[in-house]
KOLKOL-358204 format. One record per residue (C-alpha): z, y, x. Coordinates in nm, 2 decimals. Layout:
Z_Y_X
...
//
This chain:
10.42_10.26_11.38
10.28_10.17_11.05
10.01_10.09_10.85
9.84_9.99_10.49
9.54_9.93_10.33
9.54_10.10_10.00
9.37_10.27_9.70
9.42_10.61_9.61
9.32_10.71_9.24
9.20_10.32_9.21
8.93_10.37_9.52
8.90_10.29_9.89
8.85_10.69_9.95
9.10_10.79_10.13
9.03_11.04_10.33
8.84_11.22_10.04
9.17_11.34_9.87
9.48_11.35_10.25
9.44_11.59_10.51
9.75_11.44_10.74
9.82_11.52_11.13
10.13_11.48_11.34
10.28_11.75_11.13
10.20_11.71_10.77
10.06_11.61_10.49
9.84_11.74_10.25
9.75_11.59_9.91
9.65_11.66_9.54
9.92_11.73_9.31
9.77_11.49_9.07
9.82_11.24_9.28
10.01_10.96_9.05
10.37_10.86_9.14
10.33_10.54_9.28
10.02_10.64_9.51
10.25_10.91_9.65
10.53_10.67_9.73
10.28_10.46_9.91
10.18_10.80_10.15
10.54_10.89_10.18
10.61_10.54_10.35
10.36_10.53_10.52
10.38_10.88_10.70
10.73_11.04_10.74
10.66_11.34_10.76
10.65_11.69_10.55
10.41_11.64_10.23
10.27_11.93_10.06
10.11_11.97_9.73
9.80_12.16_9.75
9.46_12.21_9.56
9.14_12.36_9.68
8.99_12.61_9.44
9.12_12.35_9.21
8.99_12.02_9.37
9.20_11.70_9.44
8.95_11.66_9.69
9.17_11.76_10.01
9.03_11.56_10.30
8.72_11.64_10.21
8.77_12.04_10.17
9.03_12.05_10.53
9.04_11.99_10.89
9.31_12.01_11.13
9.51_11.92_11.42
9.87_12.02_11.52
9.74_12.43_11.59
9.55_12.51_11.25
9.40_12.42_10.97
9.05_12.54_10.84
8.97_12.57_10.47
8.67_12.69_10.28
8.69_13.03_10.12
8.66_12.93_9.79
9.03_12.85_9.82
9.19_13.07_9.57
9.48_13.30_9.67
9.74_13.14_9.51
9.66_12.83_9.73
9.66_13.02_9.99
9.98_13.17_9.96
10.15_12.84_9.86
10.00_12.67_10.18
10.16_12.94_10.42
10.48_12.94_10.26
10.51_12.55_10.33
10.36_12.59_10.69
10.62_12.88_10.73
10.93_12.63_10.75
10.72_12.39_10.99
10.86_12.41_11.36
10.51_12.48_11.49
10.33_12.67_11.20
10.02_12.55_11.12
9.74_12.88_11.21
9.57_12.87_10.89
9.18_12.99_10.86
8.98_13.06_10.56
8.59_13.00_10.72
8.32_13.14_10.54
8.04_12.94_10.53
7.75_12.78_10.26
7.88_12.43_10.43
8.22_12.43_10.39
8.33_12.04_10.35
8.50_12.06_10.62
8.62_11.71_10.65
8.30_11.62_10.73
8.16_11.89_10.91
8.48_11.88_11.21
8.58_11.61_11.38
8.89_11.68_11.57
9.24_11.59_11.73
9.50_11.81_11.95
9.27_11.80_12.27
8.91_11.90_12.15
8.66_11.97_11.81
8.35_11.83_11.75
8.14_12.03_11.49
7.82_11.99_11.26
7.51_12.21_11.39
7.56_12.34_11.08
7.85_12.57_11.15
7.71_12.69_11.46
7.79_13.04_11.41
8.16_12.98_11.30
8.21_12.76_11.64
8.42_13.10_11.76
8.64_13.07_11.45
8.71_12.72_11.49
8.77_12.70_11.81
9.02_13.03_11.80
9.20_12.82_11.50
9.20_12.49_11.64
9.28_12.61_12.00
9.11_12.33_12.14
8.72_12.29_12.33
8.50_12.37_12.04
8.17_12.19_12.07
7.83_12.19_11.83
7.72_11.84_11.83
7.57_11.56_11.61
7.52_11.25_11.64
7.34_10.91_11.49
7.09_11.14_11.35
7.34_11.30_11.13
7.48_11.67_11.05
7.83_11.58_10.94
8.02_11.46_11.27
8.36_11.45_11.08
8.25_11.23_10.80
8.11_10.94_11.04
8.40_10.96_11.32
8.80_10.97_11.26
9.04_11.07_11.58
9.41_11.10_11.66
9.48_11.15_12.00
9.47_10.83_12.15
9.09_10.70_12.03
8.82_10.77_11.84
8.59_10.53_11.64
8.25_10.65_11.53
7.94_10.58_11.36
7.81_10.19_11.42
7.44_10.36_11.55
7.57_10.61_11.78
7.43_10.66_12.14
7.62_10.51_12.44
7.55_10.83_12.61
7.71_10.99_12.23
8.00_10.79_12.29
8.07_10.92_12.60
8.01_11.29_12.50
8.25_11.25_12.26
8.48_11.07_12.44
8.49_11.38_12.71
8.49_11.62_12.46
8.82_11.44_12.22
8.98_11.35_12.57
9.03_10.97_12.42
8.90_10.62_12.44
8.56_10.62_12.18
8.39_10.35_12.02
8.21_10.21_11.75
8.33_10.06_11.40
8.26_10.05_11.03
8.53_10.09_10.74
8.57_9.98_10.38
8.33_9.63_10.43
8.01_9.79_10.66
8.06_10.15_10.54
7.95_10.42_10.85
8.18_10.69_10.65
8.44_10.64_10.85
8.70_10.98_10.82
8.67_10.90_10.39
8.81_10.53_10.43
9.10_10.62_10.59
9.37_10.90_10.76
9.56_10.87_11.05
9.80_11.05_11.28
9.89_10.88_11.63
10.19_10.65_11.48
10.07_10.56_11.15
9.78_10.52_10.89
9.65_10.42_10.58
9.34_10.22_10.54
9.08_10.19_10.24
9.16_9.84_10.09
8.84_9.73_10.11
8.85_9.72_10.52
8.78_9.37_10.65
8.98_9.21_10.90
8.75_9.26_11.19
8.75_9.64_11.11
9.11_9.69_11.10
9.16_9.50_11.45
8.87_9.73_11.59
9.02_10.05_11.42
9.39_10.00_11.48
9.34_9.89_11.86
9.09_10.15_11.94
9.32_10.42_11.75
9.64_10.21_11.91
9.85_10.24_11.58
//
């Protein structure tokens, strides 16, 4: 197991521009040589290339655990194409779904791992879609007065971590629904965002550098990386 704290594109973002599971790795093309080295440590894994209608902004567009991987629909066809022709030579293709919807960041709208989903109120009538794609439980749900459960929690399959003002009774909904150990943490020095500081997988992970001490103990024991 590994992990770092790091900048990508000279910010504590991290989550904004990977999408990574126990699979892969998806990341801007742009990405500079050096920041790309650091991932490729980090996670060994396959890496792919991608953009999203043109956007380095990855995490934020995707969502995905080891059965699929939702997009918006903006995604142009030539993305599209590309990204199934990489998933192709995976072991365990990736089921690839194009949702859509008005709200389509859906890095922060699904919170997920490989045992259930979590999703925004806000994609109520797509929780079908998901659920078919994900092939996990597929639950609508918010939580610390906010519609964006992806963008406040992070997940692999051994814990959870979510937003410092969520319910007790929350944290154990969520806990049932991801199948894993949940609890409470900031990232990035006090930030709620959690899913945008950093990514994860269930060995390894990479941390916005601007994560204290005391968050990385909480987030690396709770996520046991």
């Amino acid at each position: 197991m590994a992990i770092v704290k790091t900048e990508l594109f000279g910010k504590s973002l991290i989550g904004v521009y990977l999408e990574v599971n126990n699979s892969v790795v998806l990341y801007p093309p742009n990405l500079i040589k050096s920041d790309l080295q650091k991932v490729k440590q980090i996670f060994d894994i396959n890496l792919y290339p991608i953009t999203v209608n043109n956007s380095r902004l990855v995490g934020i567009y995707s969502a995905s655990n080891k059965y699929g991987l939702i997009l918006p629909d903006i995604l142009r066809e030539d993305e599209l194409s590309k990204l199934k022709n990489y998933v192709a030579n995976e072991e365990n293709a990736l089921h690839i779904e194009t949702v859509k919807s008005i709200d389509n960041a859906f890095g922060n709208l699904v919170l997920c791992n490989d045992k259930g989903a979590i999703i925004s109120s806000l994609l109520r009538d797509y929780r079908s879609v998901i659920e078919d794609a994900l092939n996990v439980e597929t639950v609508v749900f918010d939580f610390a007065r906010i519609h964006l459960p992806g963008s406040i929690g992070i997940a692999n399959n051994k814990g959870c971590l979510v937003h410092p003002l969520t319910k007790q009774e929350d944290i154990e909904y969520i806990s049932s629904i991801l199948k894993v150990e949940t609890d409470v943490s900031t990232i990035n020095r006090g930030t709620p965002y959690l899913s945008a500081g950093a990514v994860v997988n269930d060995k390894n992970g990479i941390f916005g550098i601007r994560s204290t001490g005391p968050e990385m103990m909480r987030l690396t024991n709770v996520l046991r990386l």
